[in-house]
N, C-alpha and C positions, 0 to 999 in steps of 0.2 A: 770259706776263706778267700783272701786274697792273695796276689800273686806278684815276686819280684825274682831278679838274680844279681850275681855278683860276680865281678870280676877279679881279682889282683892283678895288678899290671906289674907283674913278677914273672921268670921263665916262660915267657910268653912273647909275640911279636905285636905292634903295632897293626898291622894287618890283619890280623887272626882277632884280636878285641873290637878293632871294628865291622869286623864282619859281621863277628856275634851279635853286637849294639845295632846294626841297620837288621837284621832279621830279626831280633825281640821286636824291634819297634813297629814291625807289621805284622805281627802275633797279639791279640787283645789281651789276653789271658795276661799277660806281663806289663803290671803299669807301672813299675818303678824297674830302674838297674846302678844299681851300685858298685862305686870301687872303694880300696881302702890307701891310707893315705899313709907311706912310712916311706924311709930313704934306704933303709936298710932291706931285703928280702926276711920275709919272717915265715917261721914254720919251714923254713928251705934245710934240706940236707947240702945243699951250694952254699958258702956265707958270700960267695963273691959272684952269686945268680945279678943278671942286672935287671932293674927295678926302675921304670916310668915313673916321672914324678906327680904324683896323685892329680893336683886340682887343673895342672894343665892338661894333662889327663880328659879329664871331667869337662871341660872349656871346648877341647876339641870336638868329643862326644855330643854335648849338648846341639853345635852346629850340624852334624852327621847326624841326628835324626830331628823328629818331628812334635812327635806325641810321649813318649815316658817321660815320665818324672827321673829326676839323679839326684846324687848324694854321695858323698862319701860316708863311709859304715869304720870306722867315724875318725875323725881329725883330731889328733890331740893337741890341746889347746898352748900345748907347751912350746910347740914348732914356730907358732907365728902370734907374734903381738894381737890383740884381741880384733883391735880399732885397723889392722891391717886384715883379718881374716874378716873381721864384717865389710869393710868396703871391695875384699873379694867376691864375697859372699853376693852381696847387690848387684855389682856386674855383672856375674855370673846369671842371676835371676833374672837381670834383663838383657843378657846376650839370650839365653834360653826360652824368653816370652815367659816368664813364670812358672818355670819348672821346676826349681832347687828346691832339694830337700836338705838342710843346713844339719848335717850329722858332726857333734862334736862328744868331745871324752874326754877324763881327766890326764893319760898319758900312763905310758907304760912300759914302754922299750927303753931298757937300760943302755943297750949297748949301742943304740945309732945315737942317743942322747949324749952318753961321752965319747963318743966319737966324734961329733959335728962340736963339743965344749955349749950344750944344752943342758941347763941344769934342770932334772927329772923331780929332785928332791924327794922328800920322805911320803906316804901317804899322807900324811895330816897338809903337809903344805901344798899336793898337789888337792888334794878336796879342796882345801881355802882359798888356790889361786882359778881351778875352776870355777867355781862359784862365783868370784871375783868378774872372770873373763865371761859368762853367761851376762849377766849386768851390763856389762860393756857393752857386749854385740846388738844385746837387744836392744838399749842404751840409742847407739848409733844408727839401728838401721829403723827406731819406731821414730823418736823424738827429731825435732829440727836441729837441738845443740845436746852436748851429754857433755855434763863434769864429775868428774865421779873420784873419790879418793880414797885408794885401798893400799893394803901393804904389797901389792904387789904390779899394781896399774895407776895412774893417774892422768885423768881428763880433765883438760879444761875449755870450755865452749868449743867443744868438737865436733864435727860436721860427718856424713855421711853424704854424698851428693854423687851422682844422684840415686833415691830412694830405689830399693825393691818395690820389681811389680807387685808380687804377694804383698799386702799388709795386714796387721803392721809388721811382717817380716816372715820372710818363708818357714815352714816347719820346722821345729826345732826337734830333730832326732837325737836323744843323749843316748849312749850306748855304756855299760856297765852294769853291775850286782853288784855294788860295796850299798849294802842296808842300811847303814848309819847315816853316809856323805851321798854316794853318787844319786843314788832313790829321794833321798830327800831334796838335792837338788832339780832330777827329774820331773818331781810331782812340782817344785817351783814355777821351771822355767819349759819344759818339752809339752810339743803337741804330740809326740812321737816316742815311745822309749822303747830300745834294743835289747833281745837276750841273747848274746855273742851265742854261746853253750854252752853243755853242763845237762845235768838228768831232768827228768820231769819232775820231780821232787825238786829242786833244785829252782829250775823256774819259777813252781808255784808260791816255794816260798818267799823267793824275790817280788814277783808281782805282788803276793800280801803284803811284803814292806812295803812298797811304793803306794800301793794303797791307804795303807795306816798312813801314812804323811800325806795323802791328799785330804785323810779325813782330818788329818791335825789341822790342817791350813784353810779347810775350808772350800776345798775344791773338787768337783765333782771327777772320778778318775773317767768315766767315758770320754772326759775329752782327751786322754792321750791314747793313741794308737800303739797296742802291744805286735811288734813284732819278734821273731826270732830266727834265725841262723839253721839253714838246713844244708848238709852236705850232702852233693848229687854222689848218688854210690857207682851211677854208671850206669844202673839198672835205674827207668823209668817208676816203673811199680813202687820197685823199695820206697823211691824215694819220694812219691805221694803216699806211703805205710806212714812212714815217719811226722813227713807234713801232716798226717791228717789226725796223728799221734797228738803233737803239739796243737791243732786247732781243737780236740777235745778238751785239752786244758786249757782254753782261755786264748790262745794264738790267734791274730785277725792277719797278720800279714806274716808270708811263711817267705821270707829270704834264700831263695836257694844257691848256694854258692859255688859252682862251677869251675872246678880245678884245671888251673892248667896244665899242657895247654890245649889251648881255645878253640875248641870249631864250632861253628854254628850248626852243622849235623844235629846236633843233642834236642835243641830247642823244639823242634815241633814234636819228636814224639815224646818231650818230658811234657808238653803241654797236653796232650792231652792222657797221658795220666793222672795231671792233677787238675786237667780239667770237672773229672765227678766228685771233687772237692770245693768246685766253685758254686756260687747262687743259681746261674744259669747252667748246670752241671751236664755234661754230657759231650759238650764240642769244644773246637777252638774257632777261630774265625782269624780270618786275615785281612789285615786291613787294604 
């Protein structure tokens, strides 16, 4: 298996997430680290916890280290105009020298959405304006102009300037299990797709959807990269038991997500307990 972590930049300082973020980056065993991207605090017993705003977030982060790959685990597409988050999206890959991992979703949070006067809408409209906003991004950050007309975005000889280093555009992480919309979009548009959680039954039979729509479309599923979501329990062990659970079923990249708050303490001896889960199984290395 491979190896990431995550942050929320919720109940937590400034201070304390970057800490974390410069010592993964000198740990090999960790080549991606993730935040997620909401205005509200979620999962919080605080509804008034305060909450860092994701991709500035991610901007700062990227300058603070070196070598991991980022991403947000994932953006909903609803927060920001499409042709705004792809020209985030490029500067960002080339503040970072090619790093970004472009994590997007169809949206989900009711209550920061009517709070902020963001329309969430039903699932049917948020699958058709994802889908929509997937077209766009890539639209913008592959082609030289994009015109695109949908019911819910409209381009007309639109520019992206200047290009992402990655081309023709950084990895596309979709994150979701709706089998009908989100998978089929995935297997469209991601190099990359997410399984938030949920049981191992539960995975497998999402990854079989996503599959069945790679085969409808004609595309091979090894080129998307299956990750999913592990929560660190505290205990190092457990939480390669689990990790090594989900890489029996099909798991290539195990997200472990690191509750705040944040110390970097945790990082080298979670590493190497999930280090005898990696290829080179046995150590960690520091760079």
């Amino acid at each position: 298996m491979r190896f990431a972590f995550k942050t929320s930049p919720q109940h937590t300082t400034w201070d304390a997430m970057l800490d974390v973020w410069r010592a993964a980056d000198a740990i090999e065993l960790y080549e991606s680290g993730w935040t997620s991207d909401h205005f509200y605090p979620t999962h919080s017993a605080i509804p008034a916890d305060p909450r860092l705003e994701g991709w500035v977030t991610l901007t700062a982060l990227a300058q603070a280290t070196v070598r991991l790959r980022l991403g947000t685990l994932v953006t909903s597409v609803h927060y920001r105009h499409p042709a705004v988050l792809a020209n985030m999206a490029a500067t960002l890959d080339v503040i970072s020298g090619g790093r970004l991992e472009l994590g997007i979703g169809a949206g989900w949070n009711q209550e920061e959405s009517t709070a902020y006067g963001i329309e969430l809408g039903t699932p049917r409209q948020r699958s058709d304006r994802f889908e929509e906003a997937c077209e766009v991004i890539t639209g913008l950050l592959a082609r030289e102009t994009t015109t695109f007309r949908g019911r819910y975005y409209e381009l007309t000889d639109a520019r992206c300037d200047p290009k992402p280093v990655q081309r023709p555009h950084p990895p596309i992480c979709i994150g979701g299990s709706g089998e009908k919309r989100t998978l089929r979009t995935a297997a469209r548009f991601a190099q990359h797709w997410n399984f938030d959680s949920g049981t191992i039954e539960q995975f497998r039979h999402a990854r079989d959807a996503l599959h069945q729509h790679c085969a409808d479309i004609g595309r091979d599923p090894a080129e998307i990269l299956i990750s999913a979501q592990v929560q660190f329990s505290g205990d190092p062990a457990a939480t390669a038991a689990a990790a090594a659970e989900l890489g029996e079923a099909g798991v290539e990249l195990a997200i472990v997500y690191l509750r705040p708050p944040h110390t970097a303490a945790v990082l080298e001896p979670l590493a190497q307990a999930l280090a005898q889960l990696a290829p080179s199984s046995g150590r960690t290395t520091l760079l």
